[in-house]
mmCIF file as gemmi writes it, N, C-alpha and C atoms, coordinates in Angstrom:
data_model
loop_
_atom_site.group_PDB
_atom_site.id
_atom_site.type_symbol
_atom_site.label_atom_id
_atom_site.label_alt_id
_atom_site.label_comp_id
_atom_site.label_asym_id
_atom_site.label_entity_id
_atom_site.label_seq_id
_atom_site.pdbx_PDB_ins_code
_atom_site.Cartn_x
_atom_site.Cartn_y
_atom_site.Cartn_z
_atom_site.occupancy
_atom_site.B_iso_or_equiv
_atom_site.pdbx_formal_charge
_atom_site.auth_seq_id
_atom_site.auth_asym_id
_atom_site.pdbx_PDB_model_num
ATOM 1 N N . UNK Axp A 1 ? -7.808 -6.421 5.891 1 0 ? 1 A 1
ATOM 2 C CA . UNK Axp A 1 ? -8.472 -7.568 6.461 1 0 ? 1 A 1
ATOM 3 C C . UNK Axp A 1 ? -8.675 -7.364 7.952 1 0 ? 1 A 1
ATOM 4 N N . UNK Axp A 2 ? -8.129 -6.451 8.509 1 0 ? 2 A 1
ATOM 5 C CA . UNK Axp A 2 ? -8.265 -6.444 10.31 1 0 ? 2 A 1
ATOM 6 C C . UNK Axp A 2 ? -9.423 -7.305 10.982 1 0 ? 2 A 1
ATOM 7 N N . UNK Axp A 3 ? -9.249 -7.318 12.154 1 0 ? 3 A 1
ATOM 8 C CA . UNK Axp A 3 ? -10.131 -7.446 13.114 1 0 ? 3 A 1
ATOM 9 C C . UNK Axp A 3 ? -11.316 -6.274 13.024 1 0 ? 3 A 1
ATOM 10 N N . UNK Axp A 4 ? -12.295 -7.225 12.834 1 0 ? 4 A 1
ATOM 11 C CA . UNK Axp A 4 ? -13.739 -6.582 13.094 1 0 ? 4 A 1
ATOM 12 C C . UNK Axp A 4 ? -14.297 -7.259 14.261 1 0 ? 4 A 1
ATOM 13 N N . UNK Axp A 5 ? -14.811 -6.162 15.487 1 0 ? 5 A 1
ATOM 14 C CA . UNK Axp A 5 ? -15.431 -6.228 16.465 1 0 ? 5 A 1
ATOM 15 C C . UNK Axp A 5 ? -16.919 -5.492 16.389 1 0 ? 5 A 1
ATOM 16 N N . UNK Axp A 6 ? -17.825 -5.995 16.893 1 0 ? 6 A 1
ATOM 17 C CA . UNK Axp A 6 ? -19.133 -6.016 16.623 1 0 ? 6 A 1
ATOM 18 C C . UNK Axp A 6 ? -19.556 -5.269 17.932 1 0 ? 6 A 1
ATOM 19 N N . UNK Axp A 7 ? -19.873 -3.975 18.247 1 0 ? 7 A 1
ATOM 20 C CA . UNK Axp A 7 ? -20.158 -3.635 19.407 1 0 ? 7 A 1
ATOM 21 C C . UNK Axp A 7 ? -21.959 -2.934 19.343 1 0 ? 7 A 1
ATOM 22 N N . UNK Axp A 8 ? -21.894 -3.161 20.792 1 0 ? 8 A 1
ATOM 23 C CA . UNK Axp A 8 ? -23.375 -2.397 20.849 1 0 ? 8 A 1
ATOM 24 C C . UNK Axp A 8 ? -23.12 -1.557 21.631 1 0 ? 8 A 1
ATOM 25 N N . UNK Axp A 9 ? -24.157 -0.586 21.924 1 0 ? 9 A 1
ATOM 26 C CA . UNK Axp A 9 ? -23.835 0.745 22.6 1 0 ? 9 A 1
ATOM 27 C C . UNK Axp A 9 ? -23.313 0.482 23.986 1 0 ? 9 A 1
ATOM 28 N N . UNK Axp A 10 ? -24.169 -0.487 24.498 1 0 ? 10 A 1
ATOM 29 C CA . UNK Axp A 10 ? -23.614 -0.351 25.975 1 0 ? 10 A 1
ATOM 30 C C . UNK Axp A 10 ? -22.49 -1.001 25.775 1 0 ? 10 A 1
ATOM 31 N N . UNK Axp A 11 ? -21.527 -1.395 25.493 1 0 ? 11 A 1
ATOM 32 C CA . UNK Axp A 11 ? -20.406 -1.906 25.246 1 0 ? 11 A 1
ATOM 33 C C . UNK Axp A 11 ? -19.137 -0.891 24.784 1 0 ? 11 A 1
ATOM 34 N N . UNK Axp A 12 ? -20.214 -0.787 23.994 1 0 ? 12 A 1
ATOM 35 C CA . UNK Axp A 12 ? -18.987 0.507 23.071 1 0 ? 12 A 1
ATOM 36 C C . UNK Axp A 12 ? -18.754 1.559 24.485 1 0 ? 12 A 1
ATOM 37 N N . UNK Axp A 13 ? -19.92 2.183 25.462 1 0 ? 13 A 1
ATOM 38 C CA . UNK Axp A 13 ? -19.792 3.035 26.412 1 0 ? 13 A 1
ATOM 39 C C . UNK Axp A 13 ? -18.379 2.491 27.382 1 0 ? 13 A 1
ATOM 40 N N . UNK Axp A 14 ? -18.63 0.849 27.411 1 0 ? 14 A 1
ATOM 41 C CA . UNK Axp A 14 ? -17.842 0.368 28.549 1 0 ? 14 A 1
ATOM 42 C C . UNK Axp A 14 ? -16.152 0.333 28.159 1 0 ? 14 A 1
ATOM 43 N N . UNK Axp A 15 ? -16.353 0.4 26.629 1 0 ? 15 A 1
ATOM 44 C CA . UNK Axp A 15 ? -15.052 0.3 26.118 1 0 ? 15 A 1
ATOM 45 C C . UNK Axp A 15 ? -14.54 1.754 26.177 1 0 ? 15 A 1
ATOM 46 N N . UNK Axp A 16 ? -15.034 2.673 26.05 1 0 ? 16 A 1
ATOM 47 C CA . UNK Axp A 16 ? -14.812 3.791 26.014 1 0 ? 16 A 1
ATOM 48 C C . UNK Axp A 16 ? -14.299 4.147 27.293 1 0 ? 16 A 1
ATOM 49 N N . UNK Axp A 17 ? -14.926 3.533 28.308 1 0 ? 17 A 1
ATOM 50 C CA . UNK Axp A 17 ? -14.721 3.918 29.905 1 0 ? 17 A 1
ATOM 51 C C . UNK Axp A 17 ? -13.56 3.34 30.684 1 0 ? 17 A 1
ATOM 52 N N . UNK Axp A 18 ? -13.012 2.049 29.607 1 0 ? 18 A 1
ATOM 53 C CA . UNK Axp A 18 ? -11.484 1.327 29.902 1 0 ? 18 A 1
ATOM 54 C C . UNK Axp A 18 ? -10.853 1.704 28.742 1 0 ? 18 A 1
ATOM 55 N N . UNK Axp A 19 ? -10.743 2.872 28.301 1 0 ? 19 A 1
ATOM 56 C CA . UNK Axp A 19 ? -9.894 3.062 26.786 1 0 ? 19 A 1
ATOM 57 C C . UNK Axp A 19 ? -9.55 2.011 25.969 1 0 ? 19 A 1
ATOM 58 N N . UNK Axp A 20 ? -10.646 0.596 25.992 1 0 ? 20 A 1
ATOM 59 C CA . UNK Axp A 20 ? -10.472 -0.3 25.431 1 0 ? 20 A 1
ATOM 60 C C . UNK Axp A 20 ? -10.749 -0.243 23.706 1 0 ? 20 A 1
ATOM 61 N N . UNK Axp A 21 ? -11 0.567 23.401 1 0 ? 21 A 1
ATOM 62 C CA . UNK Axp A 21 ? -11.41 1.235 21.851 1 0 ? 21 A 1
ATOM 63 C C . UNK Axp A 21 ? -10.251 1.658 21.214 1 0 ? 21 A 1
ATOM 64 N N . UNK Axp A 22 ? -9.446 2.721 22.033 1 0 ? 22 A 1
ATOM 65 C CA . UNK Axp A 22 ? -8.161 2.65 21.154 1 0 ? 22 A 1
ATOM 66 C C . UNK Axp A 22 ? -7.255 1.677 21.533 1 0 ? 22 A 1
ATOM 67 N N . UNK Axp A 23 ? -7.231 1.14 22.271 1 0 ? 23 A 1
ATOM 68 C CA . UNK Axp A 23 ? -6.263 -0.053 22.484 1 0 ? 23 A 1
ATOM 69 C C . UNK Axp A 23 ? -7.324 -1.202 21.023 1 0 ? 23 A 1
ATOM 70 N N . UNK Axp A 24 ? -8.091 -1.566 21.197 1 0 ? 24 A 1
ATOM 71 C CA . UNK Axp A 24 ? -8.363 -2.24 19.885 1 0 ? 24 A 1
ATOM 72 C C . UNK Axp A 24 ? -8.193 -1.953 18.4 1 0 ? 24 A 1
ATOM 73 N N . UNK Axp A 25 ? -8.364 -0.43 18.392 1 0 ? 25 A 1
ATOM 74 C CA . UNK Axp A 25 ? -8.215 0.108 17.159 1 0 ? 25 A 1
ATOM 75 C C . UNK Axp A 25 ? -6.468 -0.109 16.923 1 0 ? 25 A 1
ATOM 76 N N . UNK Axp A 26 ? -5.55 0.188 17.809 1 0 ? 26 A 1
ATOM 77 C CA . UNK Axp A 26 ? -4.277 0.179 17.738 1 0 ? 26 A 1
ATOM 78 C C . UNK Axp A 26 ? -4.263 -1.362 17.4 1 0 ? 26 A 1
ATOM 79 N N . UNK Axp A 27 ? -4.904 -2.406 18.26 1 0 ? 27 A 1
ATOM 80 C CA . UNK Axp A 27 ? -4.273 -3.727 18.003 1 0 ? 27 A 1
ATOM 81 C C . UNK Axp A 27 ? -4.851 -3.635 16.109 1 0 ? 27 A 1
ATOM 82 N N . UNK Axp A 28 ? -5.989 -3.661 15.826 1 0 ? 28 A 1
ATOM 83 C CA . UNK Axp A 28 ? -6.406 -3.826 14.366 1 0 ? 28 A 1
ATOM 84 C C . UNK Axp A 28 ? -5.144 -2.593 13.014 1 0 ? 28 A 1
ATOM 85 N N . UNK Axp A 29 ? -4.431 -1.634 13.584 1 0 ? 29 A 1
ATOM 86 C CA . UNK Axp A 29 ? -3.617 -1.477 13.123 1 0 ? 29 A 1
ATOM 87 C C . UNK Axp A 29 ? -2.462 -2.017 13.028 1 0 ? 29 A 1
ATOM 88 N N . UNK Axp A 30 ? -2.022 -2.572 14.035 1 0 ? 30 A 1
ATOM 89 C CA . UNK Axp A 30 ? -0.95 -3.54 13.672 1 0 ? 30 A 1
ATOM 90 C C . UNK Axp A 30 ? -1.053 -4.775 13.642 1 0 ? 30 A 1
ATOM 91 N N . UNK Axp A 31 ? -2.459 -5.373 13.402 1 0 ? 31 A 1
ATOM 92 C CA . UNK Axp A 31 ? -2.482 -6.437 12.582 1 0 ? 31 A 1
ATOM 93 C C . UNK Axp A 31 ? -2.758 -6.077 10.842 1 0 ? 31 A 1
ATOM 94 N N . UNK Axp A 32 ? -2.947 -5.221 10.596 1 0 ? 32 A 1
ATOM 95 C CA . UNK Axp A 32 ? -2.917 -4.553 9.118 1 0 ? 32 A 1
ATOM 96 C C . UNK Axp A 32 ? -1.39 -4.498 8.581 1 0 ? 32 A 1
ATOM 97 N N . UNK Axp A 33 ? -0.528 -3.962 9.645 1 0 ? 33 A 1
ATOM 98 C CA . UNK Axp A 33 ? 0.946 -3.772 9.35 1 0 ? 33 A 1
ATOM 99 C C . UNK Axp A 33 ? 1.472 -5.046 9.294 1 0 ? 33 A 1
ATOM 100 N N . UNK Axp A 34 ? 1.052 -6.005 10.035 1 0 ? 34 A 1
ATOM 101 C CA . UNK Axp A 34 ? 1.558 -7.641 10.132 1 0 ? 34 A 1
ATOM 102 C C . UNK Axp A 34 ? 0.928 -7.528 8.529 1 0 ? 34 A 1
ATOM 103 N N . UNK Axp A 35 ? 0.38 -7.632 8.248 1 0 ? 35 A 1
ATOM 104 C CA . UNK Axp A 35 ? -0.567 -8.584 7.273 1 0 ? 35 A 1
ATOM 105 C C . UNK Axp A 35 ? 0.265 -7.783 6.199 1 0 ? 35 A 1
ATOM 106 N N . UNK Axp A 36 ? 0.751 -6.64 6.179 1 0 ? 36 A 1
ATOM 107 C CA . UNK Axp A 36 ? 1.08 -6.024 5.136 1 0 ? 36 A 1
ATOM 108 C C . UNK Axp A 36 ? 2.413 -6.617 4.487 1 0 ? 36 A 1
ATOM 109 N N . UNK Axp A 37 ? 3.157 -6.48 6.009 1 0 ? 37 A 1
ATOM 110 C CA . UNK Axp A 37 ? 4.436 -7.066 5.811 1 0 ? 37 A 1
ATOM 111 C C . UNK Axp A 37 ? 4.769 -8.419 5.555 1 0 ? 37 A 1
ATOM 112 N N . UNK Axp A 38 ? 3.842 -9.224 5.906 1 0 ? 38 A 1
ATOM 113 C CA . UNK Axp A 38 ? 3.681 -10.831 5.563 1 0 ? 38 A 1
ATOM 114 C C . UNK Axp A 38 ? 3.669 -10.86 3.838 1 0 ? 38 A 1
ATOM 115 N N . UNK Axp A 39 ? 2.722 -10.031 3.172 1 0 ? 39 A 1
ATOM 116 C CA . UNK Axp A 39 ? 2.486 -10.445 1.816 1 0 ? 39 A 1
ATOM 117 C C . UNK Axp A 39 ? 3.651 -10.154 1.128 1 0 ? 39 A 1
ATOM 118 N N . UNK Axp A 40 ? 4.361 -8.609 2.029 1 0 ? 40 A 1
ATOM 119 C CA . UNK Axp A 40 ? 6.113 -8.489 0.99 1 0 ? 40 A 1
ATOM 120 C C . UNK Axp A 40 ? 6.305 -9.523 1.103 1 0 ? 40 A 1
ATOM 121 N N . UNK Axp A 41 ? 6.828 -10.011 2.089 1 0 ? 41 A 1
ATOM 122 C CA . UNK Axp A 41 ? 7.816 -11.146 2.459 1 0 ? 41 A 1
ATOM 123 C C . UNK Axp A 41 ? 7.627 -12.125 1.227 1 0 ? 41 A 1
ATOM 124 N N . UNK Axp A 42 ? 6.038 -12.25 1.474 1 0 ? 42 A 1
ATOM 125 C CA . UNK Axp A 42 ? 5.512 -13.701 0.524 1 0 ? 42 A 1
ATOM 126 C C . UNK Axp A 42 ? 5.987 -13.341 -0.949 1 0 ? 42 A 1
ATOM 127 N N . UNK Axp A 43 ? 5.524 -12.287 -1.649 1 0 ? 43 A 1
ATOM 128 C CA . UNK Axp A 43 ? 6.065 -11.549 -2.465 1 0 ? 43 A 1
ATOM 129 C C . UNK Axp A 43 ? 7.06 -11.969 -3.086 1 0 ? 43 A 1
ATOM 130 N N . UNK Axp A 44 ? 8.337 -11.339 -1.983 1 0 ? 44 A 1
ATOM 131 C CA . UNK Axp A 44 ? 10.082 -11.465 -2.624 1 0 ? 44 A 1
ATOM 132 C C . UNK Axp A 44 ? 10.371 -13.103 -2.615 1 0 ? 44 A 1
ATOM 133 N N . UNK Axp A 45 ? 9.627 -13.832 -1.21 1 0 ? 45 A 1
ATOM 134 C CA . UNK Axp A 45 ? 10.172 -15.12 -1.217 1 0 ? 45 A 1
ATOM 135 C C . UNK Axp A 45 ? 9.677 -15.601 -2.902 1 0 ? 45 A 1
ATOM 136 N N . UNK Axp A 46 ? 8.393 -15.052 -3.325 1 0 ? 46 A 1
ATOM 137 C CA . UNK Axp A 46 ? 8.163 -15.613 -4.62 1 0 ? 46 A 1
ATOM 138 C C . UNK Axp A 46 ? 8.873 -15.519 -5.525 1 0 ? 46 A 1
ATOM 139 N N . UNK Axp A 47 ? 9.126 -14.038 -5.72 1 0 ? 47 A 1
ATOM 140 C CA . UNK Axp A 47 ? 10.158 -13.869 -6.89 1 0 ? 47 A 1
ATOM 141 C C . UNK Axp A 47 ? 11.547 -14.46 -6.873 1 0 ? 47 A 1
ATOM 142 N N . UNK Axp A 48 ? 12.112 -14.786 -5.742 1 0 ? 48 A 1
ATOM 143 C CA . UNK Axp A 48 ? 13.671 -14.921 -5.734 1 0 ? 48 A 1
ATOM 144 C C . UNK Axp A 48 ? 12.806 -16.902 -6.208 1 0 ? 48 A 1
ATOM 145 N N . UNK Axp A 49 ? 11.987 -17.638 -5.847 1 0 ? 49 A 1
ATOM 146 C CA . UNK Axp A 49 ? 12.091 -18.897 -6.32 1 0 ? 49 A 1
ATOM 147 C C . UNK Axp A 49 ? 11.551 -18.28 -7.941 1 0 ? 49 A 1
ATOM 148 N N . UNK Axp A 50 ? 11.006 -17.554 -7.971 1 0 ? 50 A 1
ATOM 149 C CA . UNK Axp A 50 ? 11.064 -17.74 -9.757 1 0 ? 50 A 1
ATOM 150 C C . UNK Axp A 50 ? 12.364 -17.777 -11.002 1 0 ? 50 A 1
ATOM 151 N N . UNK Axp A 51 ? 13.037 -16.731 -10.006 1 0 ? 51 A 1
ATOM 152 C CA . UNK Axp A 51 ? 14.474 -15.975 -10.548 1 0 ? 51 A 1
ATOM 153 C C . UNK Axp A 51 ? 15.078 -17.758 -10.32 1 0 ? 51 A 1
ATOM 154 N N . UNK Axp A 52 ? 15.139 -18.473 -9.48 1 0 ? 52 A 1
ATOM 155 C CA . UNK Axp A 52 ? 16.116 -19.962 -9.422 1 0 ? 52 A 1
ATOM 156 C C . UNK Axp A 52 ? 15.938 -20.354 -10.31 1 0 ? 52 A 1
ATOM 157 N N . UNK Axp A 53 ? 14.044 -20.872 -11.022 1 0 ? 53 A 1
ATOM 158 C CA . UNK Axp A 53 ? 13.496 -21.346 -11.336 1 0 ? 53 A 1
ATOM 159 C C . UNK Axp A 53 ? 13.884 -21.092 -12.79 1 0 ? 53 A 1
ATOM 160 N N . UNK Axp A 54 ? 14.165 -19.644 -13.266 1 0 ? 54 A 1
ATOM 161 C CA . UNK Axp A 54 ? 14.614 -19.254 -14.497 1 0 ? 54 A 1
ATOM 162 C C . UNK Axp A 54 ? 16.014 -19.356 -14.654 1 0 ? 54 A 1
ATOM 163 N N . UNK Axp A 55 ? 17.101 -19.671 -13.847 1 0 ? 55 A 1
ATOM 164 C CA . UNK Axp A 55 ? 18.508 -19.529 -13.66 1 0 ? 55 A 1
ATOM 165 C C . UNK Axp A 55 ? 18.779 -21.291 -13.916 1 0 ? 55 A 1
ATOM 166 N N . UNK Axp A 56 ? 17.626 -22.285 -13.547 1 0 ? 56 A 1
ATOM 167 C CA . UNK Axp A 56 ? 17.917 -23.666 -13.389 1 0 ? 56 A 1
ATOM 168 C C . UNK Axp A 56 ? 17.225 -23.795 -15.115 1 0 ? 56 A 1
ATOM 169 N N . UNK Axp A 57 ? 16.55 -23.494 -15.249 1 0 ? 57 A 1
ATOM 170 C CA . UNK Axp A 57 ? 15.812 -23.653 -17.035 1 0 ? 57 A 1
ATOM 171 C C . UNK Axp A 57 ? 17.437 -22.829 -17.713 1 0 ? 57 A 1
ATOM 172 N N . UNK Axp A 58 ? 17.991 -21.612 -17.376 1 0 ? 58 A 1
ATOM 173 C CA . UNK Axp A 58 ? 18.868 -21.557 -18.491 1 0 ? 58 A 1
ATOM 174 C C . UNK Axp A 58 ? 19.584 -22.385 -18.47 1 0 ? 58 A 1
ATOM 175 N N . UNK Axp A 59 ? 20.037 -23.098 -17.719 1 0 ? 59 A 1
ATOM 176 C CA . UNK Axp A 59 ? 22.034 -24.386 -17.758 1 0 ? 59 A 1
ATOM 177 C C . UNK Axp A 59 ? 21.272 -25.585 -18.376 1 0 ? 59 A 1
């Protein structure tokens, strides 16, 4: 899902000329790694309420 930035040439030149390109590309990688690690999280938090959810249905 990253960040998409929309550049035009003269821009892209200016970004190039403040190494602002890999500093963006780096930020859009670790918003990929956020995003990645958010969905584990979401993930396990899911399963451990299912596992309750099946532990409260057996008693």
């Amino acid at each position: 899902m990253g960040l998409k930035f929309k550049k035009d040439d003269f821009l892209e030149k200016k970004f190039e000329d403040f190494g602002l390109d890999s500093l963006l590309s780096d930020v859009d990688q670790r918003a990929n790694e956020a995003k990645l690690a958010a969905e584990k999280f979401i993930e396990k938090e899911q399963e451990q309420l299912a596992k309750k959810k099946d532990e409260k249905k057996g008693q």
